[in-house]
PAKE-428720 format. One line per 3 residues: number of its first residue (from 1); their letters; for each residue y, x, z of N, C-alpha, C. Coordinates in pm, 1 decimal. Each point is the difference from the previous one (the first is absolute). Layout:
NUM) A) Y/X/Z/Y/X/Z/Y/X/Z | ...
This chain:
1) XXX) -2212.8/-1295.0/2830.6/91.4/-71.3/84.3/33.8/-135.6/-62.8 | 28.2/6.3/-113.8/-9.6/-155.9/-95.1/-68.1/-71.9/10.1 | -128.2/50.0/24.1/-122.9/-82.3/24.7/-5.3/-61.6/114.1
4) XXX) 68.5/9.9/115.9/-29.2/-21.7/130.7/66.7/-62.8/20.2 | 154.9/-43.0/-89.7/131.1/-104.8/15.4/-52.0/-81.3/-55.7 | -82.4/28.9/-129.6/-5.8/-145.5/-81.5/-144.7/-102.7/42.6
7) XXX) -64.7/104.2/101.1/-104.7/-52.9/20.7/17.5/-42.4/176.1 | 88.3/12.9/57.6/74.5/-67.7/70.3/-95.5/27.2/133.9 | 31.4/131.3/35.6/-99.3/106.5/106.4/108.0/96.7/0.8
10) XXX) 61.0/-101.3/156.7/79.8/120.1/77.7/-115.7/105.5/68.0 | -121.0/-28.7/28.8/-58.0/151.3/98.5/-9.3/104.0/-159.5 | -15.5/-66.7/-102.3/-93.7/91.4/-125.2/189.7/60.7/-21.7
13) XXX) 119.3/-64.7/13.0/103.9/59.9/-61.5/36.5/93.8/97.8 | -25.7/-3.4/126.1/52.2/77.8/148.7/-101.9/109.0/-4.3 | -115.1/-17.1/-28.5/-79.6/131.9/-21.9/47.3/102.7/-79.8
16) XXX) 16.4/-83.6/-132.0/32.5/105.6/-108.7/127.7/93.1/26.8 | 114.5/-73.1/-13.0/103.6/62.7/71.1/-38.9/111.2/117.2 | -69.4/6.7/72.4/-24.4/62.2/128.0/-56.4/97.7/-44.8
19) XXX) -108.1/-3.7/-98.6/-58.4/113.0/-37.7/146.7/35.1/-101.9 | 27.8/-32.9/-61.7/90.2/55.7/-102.8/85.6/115.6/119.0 | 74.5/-55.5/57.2/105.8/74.9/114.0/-94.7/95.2/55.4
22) XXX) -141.1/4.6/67.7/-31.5/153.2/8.6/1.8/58.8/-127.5 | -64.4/-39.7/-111.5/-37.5/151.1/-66.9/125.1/64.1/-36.5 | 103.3/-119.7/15.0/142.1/110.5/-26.8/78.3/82.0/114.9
25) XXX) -54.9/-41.5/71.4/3.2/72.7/162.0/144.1/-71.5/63.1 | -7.9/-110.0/14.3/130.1/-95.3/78.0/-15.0/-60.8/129.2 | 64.2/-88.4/27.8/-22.4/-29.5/87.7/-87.3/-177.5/8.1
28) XXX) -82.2/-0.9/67.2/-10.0/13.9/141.7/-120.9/124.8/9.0 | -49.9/50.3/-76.0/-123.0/98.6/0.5/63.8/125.4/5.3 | 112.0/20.7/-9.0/91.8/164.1/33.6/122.1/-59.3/7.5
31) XXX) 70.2/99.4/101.3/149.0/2.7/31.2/93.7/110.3/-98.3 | 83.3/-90.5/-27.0/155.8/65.6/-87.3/32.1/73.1/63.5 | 50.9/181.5/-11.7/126.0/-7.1/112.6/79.8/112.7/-114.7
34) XXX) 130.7/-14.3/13.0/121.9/47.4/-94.5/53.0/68.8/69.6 | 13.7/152.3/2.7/74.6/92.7/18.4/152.8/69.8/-83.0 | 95.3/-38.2/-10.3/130.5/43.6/-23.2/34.9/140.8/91.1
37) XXX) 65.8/64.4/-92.7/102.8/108.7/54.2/21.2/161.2/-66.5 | 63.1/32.3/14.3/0.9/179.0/-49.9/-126.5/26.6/70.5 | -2.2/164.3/-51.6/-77.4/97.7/22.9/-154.9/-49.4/86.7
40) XXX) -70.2/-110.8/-123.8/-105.7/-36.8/49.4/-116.5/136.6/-76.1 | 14.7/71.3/-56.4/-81.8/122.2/-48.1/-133.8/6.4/102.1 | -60.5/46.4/49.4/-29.9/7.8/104.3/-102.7/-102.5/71.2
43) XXX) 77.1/-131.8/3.3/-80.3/-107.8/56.0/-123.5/-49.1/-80.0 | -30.9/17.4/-103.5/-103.1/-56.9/-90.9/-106.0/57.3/66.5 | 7.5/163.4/-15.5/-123.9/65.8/1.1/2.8/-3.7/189.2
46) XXX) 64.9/-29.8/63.6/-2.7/6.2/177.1/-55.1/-142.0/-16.4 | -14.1/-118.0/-43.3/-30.0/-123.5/21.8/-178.0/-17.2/-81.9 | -16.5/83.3/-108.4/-146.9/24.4/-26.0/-72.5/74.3/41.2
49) XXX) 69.2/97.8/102.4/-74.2/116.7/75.8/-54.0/-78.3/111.3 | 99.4/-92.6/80.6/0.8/-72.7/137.9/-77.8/-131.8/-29.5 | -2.8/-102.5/-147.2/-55.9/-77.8/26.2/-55.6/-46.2/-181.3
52) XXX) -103.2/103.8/24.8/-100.6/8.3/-131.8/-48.9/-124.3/-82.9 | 0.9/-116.1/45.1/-0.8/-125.3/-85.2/83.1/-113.4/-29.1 | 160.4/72.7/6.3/93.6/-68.5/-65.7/2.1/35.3/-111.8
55) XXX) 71.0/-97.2/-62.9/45.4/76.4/-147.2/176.9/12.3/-8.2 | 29.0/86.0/7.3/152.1/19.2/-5.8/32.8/42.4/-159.3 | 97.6/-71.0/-49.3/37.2/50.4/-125.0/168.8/-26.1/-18.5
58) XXX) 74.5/66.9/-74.6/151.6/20.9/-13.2/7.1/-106.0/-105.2 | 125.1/-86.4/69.1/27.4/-100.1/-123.6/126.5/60.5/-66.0 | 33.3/-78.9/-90.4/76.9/39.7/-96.8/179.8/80.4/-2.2
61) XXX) -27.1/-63.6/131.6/141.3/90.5/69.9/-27.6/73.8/45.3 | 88.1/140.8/16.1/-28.3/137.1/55.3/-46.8/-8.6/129.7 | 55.5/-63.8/107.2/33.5/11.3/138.1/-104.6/-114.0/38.0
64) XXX) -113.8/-59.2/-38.3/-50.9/-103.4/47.2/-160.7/7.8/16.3 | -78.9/-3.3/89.6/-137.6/4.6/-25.9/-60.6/-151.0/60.7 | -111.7/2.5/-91.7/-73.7/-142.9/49.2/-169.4/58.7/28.2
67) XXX) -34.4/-107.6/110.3/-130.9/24.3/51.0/-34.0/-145.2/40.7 | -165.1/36.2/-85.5/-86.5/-90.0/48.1/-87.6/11.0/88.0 | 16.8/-95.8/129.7/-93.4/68.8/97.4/-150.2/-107.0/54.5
70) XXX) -34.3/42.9/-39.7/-120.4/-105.3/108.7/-4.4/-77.5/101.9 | 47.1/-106.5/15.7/5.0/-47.5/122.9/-41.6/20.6/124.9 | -111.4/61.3/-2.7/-65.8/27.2/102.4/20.7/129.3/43.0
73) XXX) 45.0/79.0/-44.4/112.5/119.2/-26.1/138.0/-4.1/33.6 | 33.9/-128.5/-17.3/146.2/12.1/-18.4/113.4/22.5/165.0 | -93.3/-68.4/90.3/98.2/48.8/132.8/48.8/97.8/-2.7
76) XXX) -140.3/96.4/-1.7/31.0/137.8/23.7/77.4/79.6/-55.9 | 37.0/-4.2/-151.7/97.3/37.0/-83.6/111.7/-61.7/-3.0 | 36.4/-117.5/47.5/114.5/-30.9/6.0/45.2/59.0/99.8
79) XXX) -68.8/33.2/162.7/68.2/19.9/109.5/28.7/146.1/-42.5 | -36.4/97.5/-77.0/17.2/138.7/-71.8/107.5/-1.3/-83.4 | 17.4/-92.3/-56.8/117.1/-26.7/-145.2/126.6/1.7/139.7
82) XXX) 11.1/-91.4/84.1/90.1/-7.9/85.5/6.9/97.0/75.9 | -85.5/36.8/34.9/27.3/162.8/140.7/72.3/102.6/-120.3 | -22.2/-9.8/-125.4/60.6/90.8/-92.9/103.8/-43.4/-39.0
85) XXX) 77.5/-90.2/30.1/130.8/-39.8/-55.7/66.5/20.4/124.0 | -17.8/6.4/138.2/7.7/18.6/94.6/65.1/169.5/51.4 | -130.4/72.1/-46.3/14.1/112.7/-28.1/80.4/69.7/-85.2
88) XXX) 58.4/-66.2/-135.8/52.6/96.3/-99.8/145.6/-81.8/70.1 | 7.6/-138.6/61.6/132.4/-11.7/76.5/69.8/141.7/100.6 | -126.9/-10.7/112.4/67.0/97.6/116.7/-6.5/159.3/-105.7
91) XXX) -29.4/26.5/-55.4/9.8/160.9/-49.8/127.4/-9.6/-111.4 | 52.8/-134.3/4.8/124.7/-24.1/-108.5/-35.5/50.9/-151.0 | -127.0/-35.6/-43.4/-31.3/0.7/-153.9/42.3/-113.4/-69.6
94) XXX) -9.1/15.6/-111.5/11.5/-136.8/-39.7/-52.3/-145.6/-7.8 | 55.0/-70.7/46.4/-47.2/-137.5/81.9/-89.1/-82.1/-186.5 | -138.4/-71.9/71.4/-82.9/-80.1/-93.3/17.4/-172.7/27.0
97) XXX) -13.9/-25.6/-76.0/-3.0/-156.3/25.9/-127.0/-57.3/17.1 | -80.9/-53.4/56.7/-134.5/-42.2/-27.4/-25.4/-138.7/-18.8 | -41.8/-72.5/-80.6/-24.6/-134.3/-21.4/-160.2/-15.9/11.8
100) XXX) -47.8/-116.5/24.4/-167.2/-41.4/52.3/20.6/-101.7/-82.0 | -76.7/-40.8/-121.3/-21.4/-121.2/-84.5/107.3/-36.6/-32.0 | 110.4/95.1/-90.4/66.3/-63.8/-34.0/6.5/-86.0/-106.2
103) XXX) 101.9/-84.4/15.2/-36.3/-164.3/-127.2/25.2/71.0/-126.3 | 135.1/99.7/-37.2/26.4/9.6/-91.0/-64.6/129.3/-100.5 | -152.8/-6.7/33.2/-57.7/107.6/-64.0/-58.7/-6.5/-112.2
């Protein structure tokens, strides 16, 4: 990336970056999405059963899961993340928060 500032090649510095952000799986090549709330037990293994090439993993707070989704993937799991917050609303479970790319991750 040094090489591409000092050699004064925005396409060679915009590439690199671009590849850098997939292999870490960000965005614009996968979507963020942040799940908050109690009694998420449950949702990990229902969200790798339903959609086999995310990667969902628990961040450092109890109550919080993060997933990386594929863009090309990602409608479909978001409109699922929401019919399920939806759902654990009307059955009066405990309510999730869901965030899509959030900044402060």
């Amino acid at each position: 990336m040094t090489q591409a500032i000092t050699a004064d090649s925005p396409f060679r510095l915009a590439k690199t970056l671009s590849t850098e952000r997939e292999k870490v799986k960000l965005p614009p090549w996968y979507r963020i999405v942040q799940i908050k709330g109690e009694e998420l037990g449950s949702i990990q293994e229902q969200l790798k059963l339903q959609f086999p090439n995310i990667e969902v993993s628990k961040s450092k707070l109890s109550h919080e899961y993060v997933l990386r989704i594929p863009v090309e993937e990602s409608e479909q799991v978001i409109q699922g993340i929401h019919a399920l917050a939806k759902y654990r609303s009307a059955s009066r479970k405990a309510l999730i928060s869901v965030a899509i790319d959030p900044p402060d991750l």
